[in-house]
C-alpha positions in Angstrom: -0.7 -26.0 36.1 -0.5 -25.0 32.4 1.3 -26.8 30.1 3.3 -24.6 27.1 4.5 -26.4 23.6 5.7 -25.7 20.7 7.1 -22.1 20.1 6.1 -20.7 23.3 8.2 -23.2 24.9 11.0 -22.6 22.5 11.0 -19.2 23.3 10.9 -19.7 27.4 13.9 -21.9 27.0 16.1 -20.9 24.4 15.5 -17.4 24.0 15.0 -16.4 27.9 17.1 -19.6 29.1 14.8 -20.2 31.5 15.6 -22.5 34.3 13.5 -24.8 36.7 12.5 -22.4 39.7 12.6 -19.0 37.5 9.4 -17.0 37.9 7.8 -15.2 34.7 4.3 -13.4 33.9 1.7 -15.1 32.2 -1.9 -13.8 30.5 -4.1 -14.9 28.5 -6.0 -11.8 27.7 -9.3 -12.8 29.9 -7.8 -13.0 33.7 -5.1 -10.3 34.2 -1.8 -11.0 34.3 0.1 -14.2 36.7 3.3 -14.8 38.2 4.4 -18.0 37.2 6.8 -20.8 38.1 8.7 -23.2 35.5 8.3 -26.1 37.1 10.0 -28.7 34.8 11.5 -28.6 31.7 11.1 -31.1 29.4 11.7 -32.5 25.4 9.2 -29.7 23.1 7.1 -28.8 26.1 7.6 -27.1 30.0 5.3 -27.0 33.2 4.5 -23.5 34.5 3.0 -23.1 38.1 0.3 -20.7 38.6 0.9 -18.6 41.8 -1.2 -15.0 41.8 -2.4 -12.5 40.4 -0.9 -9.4 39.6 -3.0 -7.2 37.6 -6.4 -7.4 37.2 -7.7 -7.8 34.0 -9.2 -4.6 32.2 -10.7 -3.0 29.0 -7.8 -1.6 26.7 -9.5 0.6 24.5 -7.7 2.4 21.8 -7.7 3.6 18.6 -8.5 1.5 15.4 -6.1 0.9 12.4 -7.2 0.7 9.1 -4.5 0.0 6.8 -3.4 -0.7 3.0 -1.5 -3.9 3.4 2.7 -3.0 3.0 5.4 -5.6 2.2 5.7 -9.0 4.6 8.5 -6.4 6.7 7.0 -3.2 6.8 3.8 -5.0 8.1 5.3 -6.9 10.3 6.7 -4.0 11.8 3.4 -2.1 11.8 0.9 -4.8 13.6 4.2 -4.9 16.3 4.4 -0.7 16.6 0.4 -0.2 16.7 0.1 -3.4 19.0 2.4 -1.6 21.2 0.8 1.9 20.6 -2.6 0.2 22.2 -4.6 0.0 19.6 -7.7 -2.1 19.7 -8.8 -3.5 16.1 -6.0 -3.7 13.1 -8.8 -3.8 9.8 -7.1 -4.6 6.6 -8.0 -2.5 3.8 -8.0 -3.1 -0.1 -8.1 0.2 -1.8 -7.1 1.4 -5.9 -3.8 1.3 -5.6 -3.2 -1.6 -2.7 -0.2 -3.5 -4.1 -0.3 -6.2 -1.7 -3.4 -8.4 -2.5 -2.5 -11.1 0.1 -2.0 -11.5 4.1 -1.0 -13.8 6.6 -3.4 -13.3 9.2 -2.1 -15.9 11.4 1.6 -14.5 11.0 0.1 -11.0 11.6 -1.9 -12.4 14.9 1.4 -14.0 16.0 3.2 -10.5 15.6 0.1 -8.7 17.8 1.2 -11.3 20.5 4.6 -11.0 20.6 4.0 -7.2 21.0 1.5 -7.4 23.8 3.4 -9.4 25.6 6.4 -6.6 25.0 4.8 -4.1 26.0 2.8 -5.8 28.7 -0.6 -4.8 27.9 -3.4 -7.6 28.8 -5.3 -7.7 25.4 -4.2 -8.8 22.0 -5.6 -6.2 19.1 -8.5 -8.2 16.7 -7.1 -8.4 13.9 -9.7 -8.3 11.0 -10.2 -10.2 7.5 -9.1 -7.8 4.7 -11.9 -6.0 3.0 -12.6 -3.6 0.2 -12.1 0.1 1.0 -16.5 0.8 0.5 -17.1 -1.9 2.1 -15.5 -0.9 5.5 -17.0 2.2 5.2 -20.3 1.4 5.1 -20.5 -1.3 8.4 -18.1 1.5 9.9 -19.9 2.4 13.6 -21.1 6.1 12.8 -20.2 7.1 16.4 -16.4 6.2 16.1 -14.8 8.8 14.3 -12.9 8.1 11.2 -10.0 10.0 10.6 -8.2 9.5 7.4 -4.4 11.0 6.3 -4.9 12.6 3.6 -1.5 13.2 2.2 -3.2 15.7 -0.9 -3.2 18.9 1.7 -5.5 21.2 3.0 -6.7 18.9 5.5 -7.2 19.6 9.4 -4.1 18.9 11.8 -4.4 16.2 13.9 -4.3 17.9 17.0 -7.0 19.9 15.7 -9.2 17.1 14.8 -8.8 15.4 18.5 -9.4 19.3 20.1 -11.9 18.2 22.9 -11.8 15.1 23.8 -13.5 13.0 21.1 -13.9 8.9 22.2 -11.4 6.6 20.6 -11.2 7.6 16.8 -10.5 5.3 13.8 -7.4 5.7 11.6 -7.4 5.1 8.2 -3.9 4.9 6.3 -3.6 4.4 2.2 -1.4 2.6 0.6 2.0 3.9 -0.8 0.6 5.2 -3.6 -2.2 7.4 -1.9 -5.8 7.1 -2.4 -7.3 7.5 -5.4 -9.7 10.8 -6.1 -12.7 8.7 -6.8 -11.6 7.3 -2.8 -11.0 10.4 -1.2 -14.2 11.8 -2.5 -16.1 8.9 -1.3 -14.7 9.4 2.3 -15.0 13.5 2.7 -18.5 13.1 2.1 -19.3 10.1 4.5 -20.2 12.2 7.7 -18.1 10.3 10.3 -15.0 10.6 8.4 -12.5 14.0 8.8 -9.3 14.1 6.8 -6.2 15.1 8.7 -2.8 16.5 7.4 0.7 15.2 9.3 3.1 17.7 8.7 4.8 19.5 5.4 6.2 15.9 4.5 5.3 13.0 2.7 5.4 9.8 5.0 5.7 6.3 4.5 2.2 4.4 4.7 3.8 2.8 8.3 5.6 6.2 9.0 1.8 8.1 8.8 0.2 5.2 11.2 2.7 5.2 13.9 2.8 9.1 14.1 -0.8 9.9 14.1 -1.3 6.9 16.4 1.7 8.4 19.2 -0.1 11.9 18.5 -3.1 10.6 19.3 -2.1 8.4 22.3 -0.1 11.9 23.8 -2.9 14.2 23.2 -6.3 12.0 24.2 -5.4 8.8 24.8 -3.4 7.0 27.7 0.3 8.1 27.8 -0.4 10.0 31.2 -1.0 6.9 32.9 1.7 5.1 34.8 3.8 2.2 33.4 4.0 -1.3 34.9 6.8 -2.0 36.8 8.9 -3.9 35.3 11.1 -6.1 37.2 
C-alpha cells in the first residue's frame, strides 16, 4: 500500500474528488505505470492500493533544453510545455543579457511533475542547477548536437539541421534580449554547435523553445508513435 500526504493528497481529493473505491494511475518514474485503488480517505493523508501494472517502464529520451531563465510565469509555463514535449534534461543557462538571476528549482521540479503526469509520460525531465553560458559549453557531450536559435539570421532551418536522422540534439534558447556577439561567436566556433533560424519572425524566448522542440519532435523524434489510452 502507499501512503500519499500533503499536496498529492490535496490534489486526489479536492481537485479530482476522489472517492473510496475510485481507481487512478500511479508512477514513480522507476516501475512503469500502476492502477491504483483509494482505499481510505483520511485528515491530510489517503491509502492507495497497488493492483498492476500497466505499462512497463522505459527510456524516454528526448531533446535537451537549455534556457535563459524568463519571468516566474513564462517559466512556469516553459518547464510544463517542454515536460510535455518529452524532453529529457531542462539546463539553466546565465548568459550577457539573462535578466532573471534567480530560480526556484524545487517549484520548477514540481512543475516538470505535474506535466508528466499530464501528459502521461513515465519519466520526470532532470532539471539542472543554473550555470554560466561557457561553462555549459565546455562539459557539453561533443556527441549531442547543440543547436542554438539564433535570432541574428543567416542561420540553417531547422528542418535542415535535423536532415538525416541526427540522435537527440540539444537546444539552446537566449534570453529576451538575444545573445550577445562576444556569445554567438563563442558558440559558431565550438564544433558541436549549429545555429538554426525559426522563421521570418522574431519569437518570444518560450515561443522559440516550444516551436523548435514540436519541430523537432514531428520531424525525428517520437510524434509517430501511438498515444496512451486514456480512459
Amino acid at each position: 500500500d502507499l501512503v500519499v500526504s500533503g499536496k498529492a493528497a490535496h490534489y486526489l481529493v479536492h481537485v479530482m474528488r476522489l472517492a473510496e473505491g475510485d481507481d487512478l494511475r500511479v508512477f514513480n518514474g522507476r516501475d512503469g505505470e500502476w492502477r491504483a485503488i483509494l482505499t481510505e480517505r483520511r485528515r491530510g493523508d489517503c491509502r492507495l492500493r497497488v493492483d498492476e501494472r500497466l505499462r512497463e517502464q522505459g527510456s524516454e529520451p528526448g531533446p535537451w533544453l537549455a534556457f535563459a531563465p524568463l519571468k516566474k510565469d513564462a517559466q512556469d509555463l516553459l518547464i510544463a510545455q517542454a515536460t510535455e514535449l518529452g524532453v529529457e534534461r531542462l539546463l539553466p543557462v546565465l548568459t550577457r543579457f539573462t535578466s532573471v538571476d534567480r530560480i526556484n528549482l524545487e517549484r520548477l521540479r514540481a512543475h516538470a511533475i505535474e506535466a508528466a503526469e499530464q501528459s502521461r509520460r513515465l519519466t520526470v525531465p532532470v532539471i539542472d542547477e543554473p550555470c554560466p553560458l561557457a561553462a555549459l559549453l565546455g562539459r557539453w557531450p561533443p556527441e549531442r548536437p547543440l543547436l542554438f536559435a539564433n535570432e541574428s539570421g543567416g542561420s540553417l532551418a531547422l528542418a535542415d539541421a535535423v536532415r538525416g536522422g541526427s540522435p537527440a540534439p540539444g537546444l539552446l534558447v537566449g534570453p529576451e534580449g538575444g545573445f550577445s556577439a562576444e556569445e554567438r561567436a563563442d558558440l559558431v566556433a565550438r564544433p558541436f554547435v549549429t545555429a538554426i533560424g525559426l522563421g521570418p519572425r522574431i519569437l518570444r524566448a518560450g515561443t522559440a523553445a516550444v516551436a523548435a522542440l514540436a519541430c523537432w519532435q514531428a520531424l525525428c523524434g517520437d510524434w509517430r508513435q501511438q498515444s496512451p489510452t486514456r480512459e
